[in-house]
C-alpha positions as CSV (number, residue, x, y, z in Angstrom):
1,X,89.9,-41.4,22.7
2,X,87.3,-41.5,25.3
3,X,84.0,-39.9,24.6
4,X,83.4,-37.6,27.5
5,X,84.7,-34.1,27.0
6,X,86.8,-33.9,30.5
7,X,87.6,-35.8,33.3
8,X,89.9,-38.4,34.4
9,X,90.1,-41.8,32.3
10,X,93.3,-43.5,32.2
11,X,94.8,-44.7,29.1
12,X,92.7,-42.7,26.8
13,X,92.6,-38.9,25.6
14,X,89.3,-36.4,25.4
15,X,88.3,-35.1,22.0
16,X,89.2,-31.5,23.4
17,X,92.7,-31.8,23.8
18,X,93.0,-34.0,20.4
19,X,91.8,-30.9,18.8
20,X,93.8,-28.4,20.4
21,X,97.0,-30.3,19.0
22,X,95.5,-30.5,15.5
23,X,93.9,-34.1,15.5
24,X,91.2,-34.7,12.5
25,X,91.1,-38.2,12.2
26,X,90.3,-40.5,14.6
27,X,91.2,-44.4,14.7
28,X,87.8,-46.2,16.9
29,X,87.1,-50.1,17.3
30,X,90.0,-51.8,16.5
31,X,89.8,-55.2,17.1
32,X,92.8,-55.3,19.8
33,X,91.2,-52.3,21.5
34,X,88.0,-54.3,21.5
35,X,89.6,-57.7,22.7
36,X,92.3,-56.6,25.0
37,X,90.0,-53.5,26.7
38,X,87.0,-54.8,26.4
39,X,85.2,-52.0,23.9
40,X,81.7,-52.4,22.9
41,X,80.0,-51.1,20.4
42,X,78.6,-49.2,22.3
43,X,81.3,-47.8,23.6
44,X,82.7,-47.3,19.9
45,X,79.1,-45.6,19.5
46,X,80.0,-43.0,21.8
47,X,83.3,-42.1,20.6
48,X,81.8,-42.1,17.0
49,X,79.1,-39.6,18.6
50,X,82.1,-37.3,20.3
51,X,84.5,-37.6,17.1
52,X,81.2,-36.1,15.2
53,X,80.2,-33.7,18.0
54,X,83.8,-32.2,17.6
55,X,84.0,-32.2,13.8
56,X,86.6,-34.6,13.7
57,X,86.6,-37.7,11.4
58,X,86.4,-41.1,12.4
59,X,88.1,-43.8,11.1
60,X,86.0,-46.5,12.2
61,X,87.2,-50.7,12.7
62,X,84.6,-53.4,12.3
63,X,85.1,-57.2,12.4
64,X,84.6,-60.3,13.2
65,X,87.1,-62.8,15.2
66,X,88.6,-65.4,14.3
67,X,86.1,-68.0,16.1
68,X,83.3,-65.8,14.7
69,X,84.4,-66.6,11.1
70,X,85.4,-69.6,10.9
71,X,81.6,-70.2,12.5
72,X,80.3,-68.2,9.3
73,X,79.0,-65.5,11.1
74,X,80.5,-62.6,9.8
75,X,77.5,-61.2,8.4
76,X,75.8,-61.5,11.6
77,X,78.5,-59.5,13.4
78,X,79.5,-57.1,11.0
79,X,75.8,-56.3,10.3
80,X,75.3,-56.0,14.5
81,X,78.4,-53.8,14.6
82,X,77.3,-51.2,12.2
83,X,73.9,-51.0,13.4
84,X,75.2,-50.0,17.1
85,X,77.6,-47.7,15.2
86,X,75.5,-46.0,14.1
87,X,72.0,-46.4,16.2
């Protein structure tokens, strides 16, 4: 899902038309989304903000990578992740 309401993005879907086909829950952050496309948490932010704006419900991802944990730093990241998620 993309965060802005209308317009053109490629690849992803506005919150407007998820909810005209009956959409509640939405799936924002996975880890292959965040790898692969290069999400951010702030970019998950704004979904998170949209999915809320629209009273849908997000299903939100959080982790660390694999080079992240076995580095111990999963705490760090997690704890970084949440607080962009929700800042």
């Amino acid at each position: 899902m993309h965060w802005e309401d209308r317009g053109t993005f490629t690849g992803e879907i506005s919150p407007l038309m998820l909810t005209k086909i009956g959409i509640y829950l939405i799936e924002l952050g996975h880890s292959e989304r965040r790898q692969y496309f290069n999400k951010s948490d702030q970019d998950i932010n704004k979904k998170v903000h949209a999915v809320l704006r629209h009273q849908l419900r997000p299903l939100i991802c959080v982790g660390e990578n694999k080079d992240q944990k076995d580095y111990q730093l999963s705490f760090e990241v997690l704890s970084q992740q949440l607080k962009t998620l929700w800042g």
